[in-house]
N, C-alpha and C positions, 0 to 999 in steps of 0.2 A: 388425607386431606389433599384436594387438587389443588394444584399450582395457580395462581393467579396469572391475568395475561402481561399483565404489564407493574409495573413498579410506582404507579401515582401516589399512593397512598405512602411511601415511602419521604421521610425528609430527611434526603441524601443524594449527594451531588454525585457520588458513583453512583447510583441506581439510577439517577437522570441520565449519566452518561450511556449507561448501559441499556437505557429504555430507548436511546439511537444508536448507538452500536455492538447492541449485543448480539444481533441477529445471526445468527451462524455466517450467510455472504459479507454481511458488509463491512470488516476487519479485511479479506479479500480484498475487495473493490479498492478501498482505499490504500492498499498494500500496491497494487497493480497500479492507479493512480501515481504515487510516490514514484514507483519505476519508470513513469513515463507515458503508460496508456493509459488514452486519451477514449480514442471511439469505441464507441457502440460494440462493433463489429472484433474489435482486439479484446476487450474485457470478454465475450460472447465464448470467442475461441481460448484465451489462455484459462476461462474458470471452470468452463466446461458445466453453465450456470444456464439454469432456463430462462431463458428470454422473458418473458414474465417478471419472472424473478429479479433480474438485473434491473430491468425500467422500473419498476417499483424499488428500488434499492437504491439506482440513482437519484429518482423522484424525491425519495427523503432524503437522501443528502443535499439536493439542492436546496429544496424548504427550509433546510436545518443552517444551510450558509456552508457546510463546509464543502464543496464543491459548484461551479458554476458552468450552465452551458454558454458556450460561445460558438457561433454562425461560424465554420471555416468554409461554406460552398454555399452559393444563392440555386444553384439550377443543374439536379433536384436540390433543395434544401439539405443540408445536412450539420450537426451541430457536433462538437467533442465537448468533454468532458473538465474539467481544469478544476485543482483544489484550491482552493483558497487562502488566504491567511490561516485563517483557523482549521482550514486541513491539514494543510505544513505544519500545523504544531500538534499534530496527531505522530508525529516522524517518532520523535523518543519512546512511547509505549509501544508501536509496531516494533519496533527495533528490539525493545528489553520483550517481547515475545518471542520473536524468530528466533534473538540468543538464546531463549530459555528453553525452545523448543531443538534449536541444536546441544544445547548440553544436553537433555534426558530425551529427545524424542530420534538423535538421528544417529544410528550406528556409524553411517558410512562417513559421518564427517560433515560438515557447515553444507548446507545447499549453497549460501549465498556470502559472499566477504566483502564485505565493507571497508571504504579508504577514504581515508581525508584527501581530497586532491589537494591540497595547499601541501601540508608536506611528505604525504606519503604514509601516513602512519594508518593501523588499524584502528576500529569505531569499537571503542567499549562501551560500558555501562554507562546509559545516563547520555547515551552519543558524545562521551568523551572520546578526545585523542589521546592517550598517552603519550604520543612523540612530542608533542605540543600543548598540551594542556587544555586545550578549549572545550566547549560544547560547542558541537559542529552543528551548524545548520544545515537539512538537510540538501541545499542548492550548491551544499560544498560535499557532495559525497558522490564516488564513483563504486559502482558496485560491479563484481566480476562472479563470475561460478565459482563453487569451493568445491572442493572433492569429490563431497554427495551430491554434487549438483546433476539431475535427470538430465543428459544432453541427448533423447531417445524422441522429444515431444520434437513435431514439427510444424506449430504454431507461429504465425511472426512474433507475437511476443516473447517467445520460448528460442527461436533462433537466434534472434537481436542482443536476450540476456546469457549468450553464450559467449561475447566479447564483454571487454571493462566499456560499462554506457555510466552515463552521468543522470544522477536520480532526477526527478522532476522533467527533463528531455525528452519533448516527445517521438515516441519511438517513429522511426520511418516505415 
């Protein structure tokens, strides 16, 4: 039996969810987003995504609300990218991914470590701190390379996440 294309016929709010982000790039996008990149040109090079593919991937997330373009050049035009409320609150399940993909997916150890910049502490489950107790918003989190971290790519995205940068920041 062939797979159907989409999940309409479904009534369920994960399979809605999934019927905007399940597309194999756009969990990326928004991952790369969260870190700070913004343009065209940074998501281009750090996903290694065809071009096509990316503007149609930003294109629905604009439609959807959870990212917005904003003008930062009049001449030539040029726009970046920026998440929105309701992208920001995509941060907890990107997160319980990458952990779950560094416990069973990475020999070498976490690509990426997470910190509460308010006290210092590590980003568990659920973007809790344990140092502190909270659910950290993702505008309170600094993220630095962990062990497995590839430091071989020489991308601006890829060299920038080679120091501790502060999530949502747009990268220089």
């Amino acid at each position: 039996m062939a797979l159907g294309k989409n999940y309409e016929g479904q009534d369920c709010s994960f399979a809605r969810s999934l019927e905007l982000l399940g597309e194999r790039w756009t969990l990326l996008v928004v991952r790369d987003a969260l870190y700070g990149v913004r343009r065209f040109g940074d998501f281009l090079a750090h996903l290694d995504i065809p071009r096509a593919v990316l503007s149609q991937r930003l294109s629905t997330l604009v439609d959807a609300g959870v990212m917005e373009r904003r003008r930062y050049q009049d001449s030539p035009p040029r726009e970046e990218y920026v998440l929105t409320g309701k992208g920001r609150e995509l941060w907890p399940p990107v997160l319980a991914l990458a952990q779950w993909g560094e416990r069973h997916m990475s020999e070498a150890g976490p690509r990426r470590v997470f910190r509460h910049v308010t006290c210092g502490g590590g980003i568990g489950a659920g973007a809790m701190c344990p140092s502190c107790g909270v659910q950290v918003p993702v505008e309170e989190v600094e993220i630095r390379p962990g062990p497995g971290a590839d430091l071989t790519r020489e991308d601006p995205v890829s060299v920038t996440l080679r120091r501790p940068h502060r999530m949502l920041e747009p990268l220089p």
